[in-house]
C-alpha positions in Angstrom: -125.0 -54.8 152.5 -127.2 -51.5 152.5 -124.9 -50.3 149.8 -125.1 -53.4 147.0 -129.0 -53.1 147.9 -128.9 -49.6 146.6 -126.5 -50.4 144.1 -128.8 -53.1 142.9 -132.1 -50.8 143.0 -130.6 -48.0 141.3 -130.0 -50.6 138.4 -133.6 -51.7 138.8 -134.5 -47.9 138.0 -132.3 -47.7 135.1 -131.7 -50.6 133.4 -133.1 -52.9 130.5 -132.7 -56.4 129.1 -133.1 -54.7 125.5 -129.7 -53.1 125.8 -128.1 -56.3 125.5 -130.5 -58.7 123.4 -132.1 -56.8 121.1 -130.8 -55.4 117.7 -133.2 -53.2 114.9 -131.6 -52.9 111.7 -133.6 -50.6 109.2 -131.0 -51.1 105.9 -133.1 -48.7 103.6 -132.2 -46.2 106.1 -128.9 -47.5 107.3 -130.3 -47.3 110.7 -129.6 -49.5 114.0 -130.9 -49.8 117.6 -130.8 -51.6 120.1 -134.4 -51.5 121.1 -137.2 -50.6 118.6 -137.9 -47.1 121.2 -134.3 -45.8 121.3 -132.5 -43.7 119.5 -131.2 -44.3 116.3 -127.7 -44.5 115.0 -126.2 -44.4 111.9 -124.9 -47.3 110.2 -121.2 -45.8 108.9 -119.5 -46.3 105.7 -116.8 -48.8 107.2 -117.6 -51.0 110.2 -117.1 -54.9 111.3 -119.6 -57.4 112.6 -119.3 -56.1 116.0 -120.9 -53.1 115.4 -124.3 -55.1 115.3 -124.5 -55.5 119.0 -121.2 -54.2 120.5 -120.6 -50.9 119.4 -119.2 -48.5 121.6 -122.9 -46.3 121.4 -124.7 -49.8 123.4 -121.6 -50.3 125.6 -121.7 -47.1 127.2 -125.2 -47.3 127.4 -125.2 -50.7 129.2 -122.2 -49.1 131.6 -124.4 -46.2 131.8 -128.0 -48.1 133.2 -125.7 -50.7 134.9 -124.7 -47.4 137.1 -128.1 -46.3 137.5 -128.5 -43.7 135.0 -131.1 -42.5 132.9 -128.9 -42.9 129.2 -130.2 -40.1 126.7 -130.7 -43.5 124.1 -134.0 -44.2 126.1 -135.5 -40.7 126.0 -139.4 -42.4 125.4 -139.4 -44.6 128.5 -137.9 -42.0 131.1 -140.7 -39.3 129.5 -143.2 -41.9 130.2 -142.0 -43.1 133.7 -141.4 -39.5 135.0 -145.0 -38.7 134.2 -145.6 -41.8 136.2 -147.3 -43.8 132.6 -146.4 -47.4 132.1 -143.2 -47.3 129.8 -142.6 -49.7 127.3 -139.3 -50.6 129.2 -141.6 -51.4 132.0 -143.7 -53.6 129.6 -140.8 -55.3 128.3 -137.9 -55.6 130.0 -137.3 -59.6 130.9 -134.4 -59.6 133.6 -134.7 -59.1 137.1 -131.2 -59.5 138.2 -129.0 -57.5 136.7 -126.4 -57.8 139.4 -124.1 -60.1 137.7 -124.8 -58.4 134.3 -121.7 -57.6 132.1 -121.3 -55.1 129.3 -121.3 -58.2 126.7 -124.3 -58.7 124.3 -126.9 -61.5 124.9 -128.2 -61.5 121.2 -131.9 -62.9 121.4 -134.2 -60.8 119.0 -133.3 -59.1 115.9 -135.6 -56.9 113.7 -134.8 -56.4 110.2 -136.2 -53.4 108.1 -135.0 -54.8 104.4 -136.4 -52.1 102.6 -139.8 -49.7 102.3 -141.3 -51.6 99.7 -145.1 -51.3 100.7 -148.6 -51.4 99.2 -150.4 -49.1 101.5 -149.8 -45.4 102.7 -151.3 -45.3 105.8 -151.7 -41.3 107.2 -149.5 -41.5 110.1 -147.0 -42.9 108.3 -144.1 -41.1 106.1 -142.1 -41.8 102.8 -138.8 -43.2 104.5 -141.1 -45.7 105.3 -143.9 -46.4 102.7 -142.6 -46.8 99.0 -146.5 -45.8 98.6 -146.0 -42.3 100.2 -142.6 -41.4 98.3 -144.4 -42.4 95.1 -147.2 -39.6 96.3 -145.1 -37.1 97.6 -142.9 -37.5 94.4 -139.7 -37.8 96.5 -137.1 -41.0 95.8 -137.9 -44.4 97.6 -135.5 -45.0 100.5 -133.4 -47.9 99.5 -130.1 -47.1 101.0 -128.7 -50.3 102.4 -125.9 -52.3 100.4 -124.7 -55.0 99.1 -122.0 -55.0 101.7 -124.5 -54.2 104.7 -126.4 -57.2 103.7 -123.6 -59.1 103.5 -121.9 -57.9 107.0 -125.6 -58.4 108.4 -125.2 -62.2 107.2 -121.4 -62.6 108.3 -122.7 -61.3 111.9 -125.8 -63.7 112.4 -123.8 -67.0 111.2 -121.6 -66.2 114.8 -124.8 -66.2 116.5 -126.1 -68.9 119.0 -128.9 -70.1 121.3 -132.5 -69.3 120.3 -133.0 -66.1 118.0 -135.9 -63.8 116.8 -136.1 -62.8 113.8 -138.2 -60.3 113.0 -139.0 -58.6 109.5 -140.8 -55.7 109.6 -141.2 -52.8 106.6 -142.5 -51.2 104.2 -144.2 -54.5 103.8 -141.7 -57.4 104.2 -144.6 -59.8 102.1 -144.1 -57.5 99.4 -140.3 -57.4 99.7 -137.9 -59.4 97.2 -135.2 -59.7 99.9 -137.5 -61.4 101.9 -137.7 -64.8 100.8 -134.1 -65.3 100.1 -133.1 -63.9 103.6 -135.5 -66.3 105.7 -133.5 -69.1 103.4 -130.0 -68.2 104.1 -131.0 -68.0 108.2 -132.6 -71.6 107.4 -129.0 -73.1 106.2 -127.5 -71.7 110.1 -126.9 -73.5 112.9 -128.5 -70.8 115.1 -132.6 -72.2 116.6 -134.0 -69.3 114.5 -137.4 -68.1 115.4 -139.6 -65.7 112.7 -141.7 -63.2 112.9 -143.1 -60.7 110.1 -145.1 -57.5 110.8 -148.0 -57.4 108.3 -150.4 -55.0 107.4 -152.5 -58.3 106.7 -153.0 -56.5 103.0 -151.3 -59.0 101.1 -152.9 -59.7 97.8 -153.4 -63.4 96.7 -149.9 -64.1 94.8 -147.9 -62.6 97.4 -149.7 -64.7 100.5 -149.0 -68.0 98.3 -145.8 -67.1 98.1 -145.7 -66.2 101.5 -147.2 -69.1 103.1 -144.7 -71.2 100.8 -141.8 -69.5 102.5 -143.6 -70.4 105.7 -144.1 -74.2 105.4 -141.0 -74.7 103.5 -138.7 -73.1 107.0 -139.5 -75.7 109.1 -139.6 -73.3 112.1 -142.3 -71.7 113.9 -143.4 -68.3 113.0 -145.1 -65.5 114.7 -147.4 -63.0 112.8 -147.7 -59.7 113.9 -150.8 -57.7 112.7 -150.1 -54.0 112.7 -154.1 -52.6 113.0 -155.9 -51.0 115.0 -159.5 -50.4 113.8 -162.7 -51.4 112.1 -163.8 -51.0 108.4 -164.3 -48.1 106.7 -162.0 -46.3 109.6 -159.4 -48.8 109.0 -159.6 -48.4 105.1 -158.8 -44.6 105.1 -156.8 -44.4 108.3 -154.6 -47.2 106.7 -154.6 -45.5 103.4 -154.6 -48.4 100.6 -156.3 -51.1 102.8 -158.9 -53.6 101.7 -160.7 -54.5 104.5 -162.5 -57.5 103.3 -158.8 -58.7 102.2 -157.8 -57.9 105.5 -160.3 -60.3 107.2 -159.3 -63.3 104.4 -156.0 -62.9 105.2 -156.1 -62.7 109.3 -158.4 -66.0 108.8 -155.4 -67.6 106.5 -153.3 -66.8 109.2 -155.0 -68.0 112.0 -155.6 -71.7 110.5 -152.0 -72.1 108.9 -150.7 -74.6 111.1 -147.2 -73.2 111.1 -148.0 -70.0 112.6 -147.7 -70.9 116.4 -148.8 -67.1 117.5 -150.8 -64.1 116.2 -149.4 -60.9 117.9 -152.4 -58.2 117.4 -150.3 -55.1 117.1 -152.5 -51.6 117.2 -150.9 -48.2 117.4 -153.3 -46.6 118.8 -154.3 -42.5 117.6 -156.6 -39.9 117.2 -158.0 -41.6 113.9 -158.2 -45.1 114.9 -159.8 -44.6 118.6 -163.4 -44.8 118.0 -162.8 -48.0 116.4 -161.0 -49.9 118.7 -163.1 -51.3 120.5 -165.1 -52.8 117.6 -161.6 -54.1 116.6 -161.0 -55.9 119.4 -164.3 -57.7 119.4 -163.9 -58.7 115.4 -160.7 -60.4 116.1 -161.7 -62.3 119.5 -164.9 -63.4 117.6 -163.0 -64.3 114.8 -160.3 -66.8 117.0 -163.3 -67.6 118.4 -164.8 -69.8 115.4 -161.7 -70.1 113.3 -158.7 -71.1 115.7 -160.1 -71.2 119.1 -156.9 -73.4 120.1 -154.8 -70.6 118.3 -152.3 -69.0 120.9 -152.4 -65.3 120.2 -152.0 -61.6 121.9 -151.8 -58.2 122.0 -149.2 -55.7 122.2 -150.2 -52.6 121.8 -148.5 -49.0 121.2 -149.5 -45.7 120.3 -148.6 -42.4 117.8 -146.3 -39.9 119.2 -145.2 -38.6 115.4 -147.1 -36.7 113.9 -147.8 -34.9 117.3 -151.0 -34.2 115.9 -152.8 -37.5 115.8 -151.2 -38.2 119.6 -154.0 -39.3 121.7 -152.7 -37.0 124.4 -153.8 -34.1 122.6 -157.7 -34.8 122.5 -160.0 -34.1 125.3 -160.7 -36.4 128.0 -164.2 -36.9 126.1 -162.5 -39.0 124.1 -161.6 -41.6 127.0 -165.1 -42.9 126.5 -163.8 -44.9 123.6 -161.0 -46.6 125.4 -163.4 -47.3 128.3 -166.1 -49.3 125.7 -162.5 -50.8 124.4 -161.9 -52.1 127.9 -165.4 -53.6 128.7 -164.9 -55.3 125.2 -161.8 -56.7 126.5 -163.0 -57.8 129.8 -166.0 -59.8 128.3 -163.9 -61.7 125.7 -160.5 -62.5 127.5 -161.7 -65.0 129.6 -163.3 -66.9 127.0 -159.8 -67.7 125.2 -157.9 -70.5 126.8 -155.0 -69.2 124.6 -154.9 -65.7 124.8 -151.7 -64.6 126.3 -150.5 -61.6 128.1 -153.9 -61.1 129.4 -152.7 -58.8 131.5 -150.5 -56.6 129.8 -153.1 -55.4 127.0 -155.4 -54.4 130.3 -152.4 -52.1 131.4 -151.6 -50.7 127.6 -155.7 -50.3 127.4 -155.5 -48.3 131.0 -152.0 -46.1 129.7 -154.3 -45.2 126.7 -157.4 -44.0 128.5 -154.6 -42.1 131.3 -152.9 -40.2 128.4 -155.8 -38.7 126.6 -156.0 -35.2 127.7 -152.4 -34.7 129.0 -151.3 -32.9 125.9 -152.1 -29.9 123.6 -151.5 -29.4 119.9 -152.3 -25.8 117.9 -153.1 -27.9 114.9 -156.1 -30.1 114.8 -156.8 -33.4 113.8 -159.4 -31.8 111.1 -156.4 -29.7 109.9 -154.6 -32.7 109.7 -157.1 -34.6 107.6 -157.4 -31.8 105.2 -153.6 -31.5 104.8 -154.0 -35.1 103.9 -156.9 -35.1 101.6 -154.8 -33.1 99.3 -152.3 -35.3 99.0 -154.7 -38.8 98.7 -157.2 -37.0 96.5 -160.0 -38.5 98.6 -162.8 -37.7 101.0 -161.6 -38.3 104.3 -164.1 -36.7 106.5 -165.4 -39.9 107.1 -162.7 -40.1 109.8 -164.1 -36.7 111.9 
């Protein structure tokens, strides 16, 4: 008995539900996962619908963690759990038991990266993923994926089963022309198909008719993440390309569409945005406040690790000040929404934020950083120092 107990706990230490359920498919790239913080693989010339969720990379990972090993895929979470942080495994894993688990896929959530298409060039971000920041660096758009990938993608998800997230993120997937027809062809399957969409909650006027036309017209419920995570003027040049007064029409559209079941608030926390957070937070819980106070909505927050230099671990512990004013503003407005979920779990990302400032050092600074970037945006960003 002692030994399936260790057994058991050594699989505890390990292991993670996203090895087998979850499947991130960035086409322009022709890159997969299997969890949105693993490595990356790439997608090869010839391959079969397996290769989705079965391919020998995620078995012998699953074999790997089902053996109580720490698999070189998942690299982010054992960095953070060996410094003793919160990891996003930690966050997210949803099984318990994983005694009885098999090496087989258990296909539940599926983001899709159709291409970079995107209206905004935000500074942390880079050209294989903005169309905005090729076109400014002057290097080609990443468009990579094919017809046949496309097609293999479809041929794979009409074998699926059950309940299934799908989850478009970008680039911009409002401003994608893939995007539409794709949420249509998962609409003629069998499959209980979920949706979700990560917006940068920029979307000019045509684009949100069309895309709340796409919405009613599924029939299923959707889920709108908000990728933001600051106030204003901050936001505007931090998020390079932003209107914020669009911004706030659009979160509001959102929030009363009746189809939208959930609004996921999805910061990604750095050395730009911090200040503002706070101020962030209390915009959006005043806003469900008077708009959709029966709204069920969240947060799930993350942070920059890439560019190194904009990491929150590398400014001084100074700088925890504004994740502590972030925190009181939490803790005055949680309890006042009946439908916030996850309560919890934002107070332990908020707490991960304020514990990794200071635990890093970078030769270049964040006013190097902005400079480097002025020259590239031709415009004043001092505003952000």
């Amino acid at each position: 008995m002692a030994a399936v107990f260790t057994s058991i706990s050594n699989i505890m230490k390990t292991a993670c539900s996203k090895s087998w359920t979850d499947v991130n498919i960035d086409f322009a790239n022709r890159l997969i996962r299997n969890c949105c913080r693993s490595k990356a693989y790439p997608m090869p010339d010839d391959y079969d619908i397996d290769f989705f969720n079965n391919s020998p990379q995620i078995q012998q990972r699953r074999s790997s963690t089902l053996s109580g090993e720490q698999h070189p895929d998942c690299t982010h979470c054992w960095e953070s759990e060996n410094a003793g942080i919160p990891s996003y495994r930690s966050q997210q894993n949803k099984w318990q038991d994983f005694s009885t688990v098999t090496r087989d896929p258990h296909t539940t959530y599926i983001d899709v990266t159709l291409d970079t298409i995107c209206d905004q060039s935000c500074l942390y971000c880079a050209a294989d993923a903005s169309s905005q920041i090729a076109q400014e660096e002057g290097v080609p758009i990443r468009d990579d994926g094919t017809e046949r990938d496309f097609e293999t993608f479809k041929r794979w998800v009409s074998t699926l089963s059950g309940s299934i997230v799908f989850n478009f993120l970008g680039g911009e997937p409002t401003a994608s022309k893939r995007f539409a027809p794709m949420v249509e062809y998962i609409n003629t399957l069998s499959v209980d198909a979920q949706f979700e969409i990560c917006t940068n909650c920029n979307t000019k006027a045509p684009m949100m008719e069309r895309l709340l036309k796409t919405i009613r017209s599924s029939g299923k419920p959707w889920n709108i993440s908000i990728s933001n995570e600051t106030f204003g003027t901050d936001a505007e040049l931090s998020r390079y390309g932003l209107d914020w007064e669009r911004f706030k029409t659009n979160f509001v559209t959102y929030a009363t569409t009746p189809e939208v079941e959930n609004i996921t608030l999805a910061p990604t926390t750095n050395a730009l945005s911090i200040r503002g957070l706070a101020d962030y937070i209390e915009w959006v819980h005043e806003t469900m406040l008077t708009v959709a106070p029966d709204k069920s909505f969240s947060w799930h927050g993350s942070y920059i690790t890439r560019p190194s230099v904009i990491d929150i671990k590398n400014l001084d512990t100074d700088h925890r000040k504004h994740i502590v004013r972030a925190q009181e503003v939490y803790a005055r407005y949680h309890n006042q929404h009946t439908k916030l979920q996850n309560a919890k779990r934002f107070e332990q990302y908020l707490q991960s934020m304020h514990d990794r400032i200071g635990t890093g050092f970078s030769h270049t600074t964040v006013k190097d950083f902005i400079l480097d970037k002025q020259k590239v945006k031709n415009q004043d960003l001092s505003k952000l120092l």
